[in-house]
Steps between C-alpha positions, in 0.01 A plus 500: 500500500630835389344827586615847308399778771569868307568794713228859453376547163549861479286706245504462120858455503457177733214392292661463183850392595351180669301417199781520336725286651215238615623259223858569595400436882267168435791345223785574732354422842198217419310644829202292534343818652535888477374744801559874455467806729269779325412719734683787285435368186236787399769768494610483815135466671299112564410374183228474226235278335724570162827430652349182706398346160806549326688294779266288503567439170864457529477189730512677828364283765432720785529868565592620851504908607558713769496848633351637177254196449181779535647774308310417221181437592372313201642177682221497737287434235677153338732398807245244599504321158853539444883304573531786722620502880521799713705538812325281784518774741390836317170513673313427190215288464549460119688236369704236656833510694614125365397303210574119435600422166472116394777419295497104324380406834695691716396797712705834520402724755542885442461756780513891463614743796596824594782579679433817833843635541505854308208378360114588596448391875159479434578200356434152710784347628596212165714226712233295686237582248750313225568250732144456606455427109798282488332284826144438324583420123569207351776518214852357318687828537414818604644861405493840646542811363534743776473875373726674739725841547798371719715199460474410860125453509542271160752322697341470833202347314748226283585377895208525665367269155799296441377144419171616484493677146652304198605881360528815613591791302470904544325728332476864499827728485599417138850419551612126534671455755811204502416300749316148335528221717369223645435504858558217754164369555451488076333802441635705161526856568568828339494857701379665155437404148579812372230707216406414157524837350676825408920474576583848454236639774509538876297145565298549225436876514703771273726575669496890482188480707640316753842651533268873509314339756804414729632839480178694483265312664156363308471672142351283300316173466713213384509454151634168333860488374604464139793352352695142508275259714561183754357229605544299860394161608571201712459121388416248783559156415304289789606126331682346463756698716458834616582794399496898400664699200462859477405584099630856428452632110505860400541725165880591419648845379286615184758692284455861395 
């Protein structure tokens, strides 16, 4: 069993750099299933009906979010029908936290959370709500993607879940972080995928906004990089040994 997880789709840029490289990513890798983060996959805020299909299309399993999950507010209107999850503890009552895929007669559990540190402390506390999950399902393997800000939260959770989740892998601060491993008790882990999306930006964002915005204060809303583009995933391979590779590709140089 092989399972391609690919870090935050982020805007157009995102979009259309996954679709094309899917072919690329299926031929070289063989996953048996794809998951993707696309919480930022409508420019930079939750996604759309339009964009949903067109993964959908692509052979995307599953589509996890996060923070942004509600900033378009069209998903409220198909999450229930959809391969969808939203974090398990956002306070919603839309949508599901987890979903069970059935794969050749295996089951694959996916869970969704949100991380509190730096984050909204509105939101419900995520590590015995996952667990809680983890406790009353029945499945083969089970994966988390756990939204968070700080590394030490994403790494507090691998522990507190080591043996218990199959995979865990970050989401959330669009860098990938070089840290793949597999942890004593045979959980696969990653502190962050990394983003699917613009290379030349500040994660995602032109970066004249954001370096303005450091100096100035806010200016102006975020507006989706241009330019060369990347892509960031993880490959978990449950059987028959164990085992995470980081997938990095990006755009080179164009010449003048």
């Amino acid at each position: 069993m092989k399972i391609l997880f690919i870090g935050d789709i982020y805007g157009d840029p995102g979009i259309d750099y996954l679709l094309e490289n899917i072919t690329y990513l299926r031929q070289t890798y063989q996953p048996n299933l794809i998951i993707a983060n696309a919480e930022n996959s409508a420019n930079g805020r939750g996604i759309n009906k339009k964009i949903y299909k067109k993964l959908m299309q692509a052979g995307i399993s599953l589509l996890t979010m996060g923070n942004h999950t509600w900033k378009n507010p069209e998903l409220k209107t198909f999450i229930e029908d959809s391969n969808i999850i939203r974090p398990i503890n956002d306070g919603s009552n839309l949508g599901s936290g987890y979903r069970i895929i059935n794969y050749n007669g295996q089951k694959v559990l996916v869970i969704n959370a949100l991380g509190k540190a730096f984050m909204n402390e509105d939101y419900e506390p995520p590590f015995m709500m996952v667990k809680e999950v983890l406790d009353k399902e029945t499945y083969d393997y089970a994966l988390l993607d756990f939204h968070a800000e700080t590394t030490s939260e994403k790494i507090a959770m691998a522990y507190f879940l080591e043996g218990k989740v199959d995979m865990m892998v970050g989401t959330h601060t669009h860098i990938q972080t070089n840290d793949d491993r597999l942890l004593d008790n045979g959980t696969l882990y990653l502190t962050d995928v990394g983003m699917t999306g613009p290379l030349d930006g500040v994660i995602g964002v032109k970066k004249e906004i954001i370096i303005d915005r450091f100096i100035h204060g806010q200016s102006r809303p975020n507006e989706v990089a241009l330019g060369r583009r990347q892509l960031n995933a993880c490959l978990f391979t449950l059987s028959p040994t164990k085992k995470i590779e980081k997938i990095h590709l990006e755009e080179t140089h164009k010449l003048v």
